[in-house]
Each structure stands twice: as C-alpha cells, then as structure tokens.
N, C-alpha and C positions, 0 to 999 in steps of 0.2 A: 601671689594673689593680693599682697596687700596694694598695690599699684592701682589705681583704676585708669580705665580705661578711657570714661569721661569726665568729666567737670561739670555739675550741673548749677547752674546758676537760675535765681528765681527772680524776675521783679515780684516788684511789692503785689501786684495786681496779682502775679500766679499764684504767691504764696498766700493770700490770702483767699482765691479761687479754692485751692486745696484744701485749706482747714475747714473752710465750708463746709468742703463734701466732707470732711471728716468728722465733722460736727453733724452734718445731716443725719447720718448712717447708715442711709437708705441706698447706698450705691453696690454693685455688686462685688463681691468680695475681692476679688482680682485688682478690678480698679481702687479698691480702699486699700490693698496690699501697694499699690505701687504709689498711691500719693504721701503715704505714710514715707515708703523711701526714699521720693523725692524730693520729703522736706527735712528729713535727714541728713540726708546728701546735700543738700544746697547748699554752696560754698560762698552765695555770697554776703553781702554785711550782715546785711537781718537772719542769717540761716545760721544749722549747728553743725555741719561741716563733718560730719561722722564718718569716718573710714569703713569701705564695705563688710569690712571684719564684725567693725563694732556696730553694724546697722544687722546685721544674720543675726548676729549673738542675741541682741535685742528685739528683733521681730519673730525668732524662734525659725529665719528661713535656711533652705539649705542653698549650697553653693552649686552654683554650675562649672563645669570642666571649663568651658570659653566663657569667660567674660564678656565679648562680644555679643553672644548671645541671651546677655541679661534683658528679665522681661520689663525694668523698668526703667534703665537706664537707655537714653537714646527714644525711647518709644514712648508717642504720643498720648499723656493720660485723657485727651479730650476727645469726644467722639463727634 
C-alpha cells in the first residue's frame, strides 16, 4: 500500500484554488477532506509530497482495500 497508484501534481493556480477553499471553510466536508489530500499529495515543486501512509495517519482517514478506488485521488475536486 505504500505505492501509489497516482502522482498528483498541482499548478500554482490549483494549489492555490484549494487553500482558498480551505481557508474558506464553508465547503462541504467531503470536498474539504479531499483538498486537504490533494495538497498533501502534490508532488510537485511547491507541494509536500506526503506518502498515502503519512497523509491517513495525519488526517485521521481510513484506508481502502483498492487504491484505485480512492475518493480523492484521480477524482475531480471541482464541481
């Protein structure tokens, strides 16, 4: 499990799109759970590259059996 299964890479423009909302705090918890991950995960210069292990550990999530099936990795945080 410590493998991932994607690479998330942010421009400047997402990653700053995302702390917005997480500065906001007004988005619904789901969506504020996955941008949190997504700027965890973000592997590229400006990001902090944290391995799925150490993004659970830290946001208190549980793991799923398929990695494939993560709800924020791959999946659209914009509606």
């Amino acid at each position: 499990m410590s493998e991932k299964k994607s690479i998330v890479r942010l421009n400047d423009d997402g990653r700053l799109h995302l702390k917005e909302l997480l500065r906001k705090g007004t988005i619904p918890a789901r969506r504020l759970r996955k941008a949190q991950i997504l700027l965890k995960a973000d592997e590229s210069e400006g990001g902090e590259g944290w391995s799925d292990i150490r993004i659970m550990e830290a946001l208190n999530a549980r793991a799923l059996s398929d990695p494939s099936e993560s709800p924020a990795r791959g999946v659209p945080i914009f509606s």
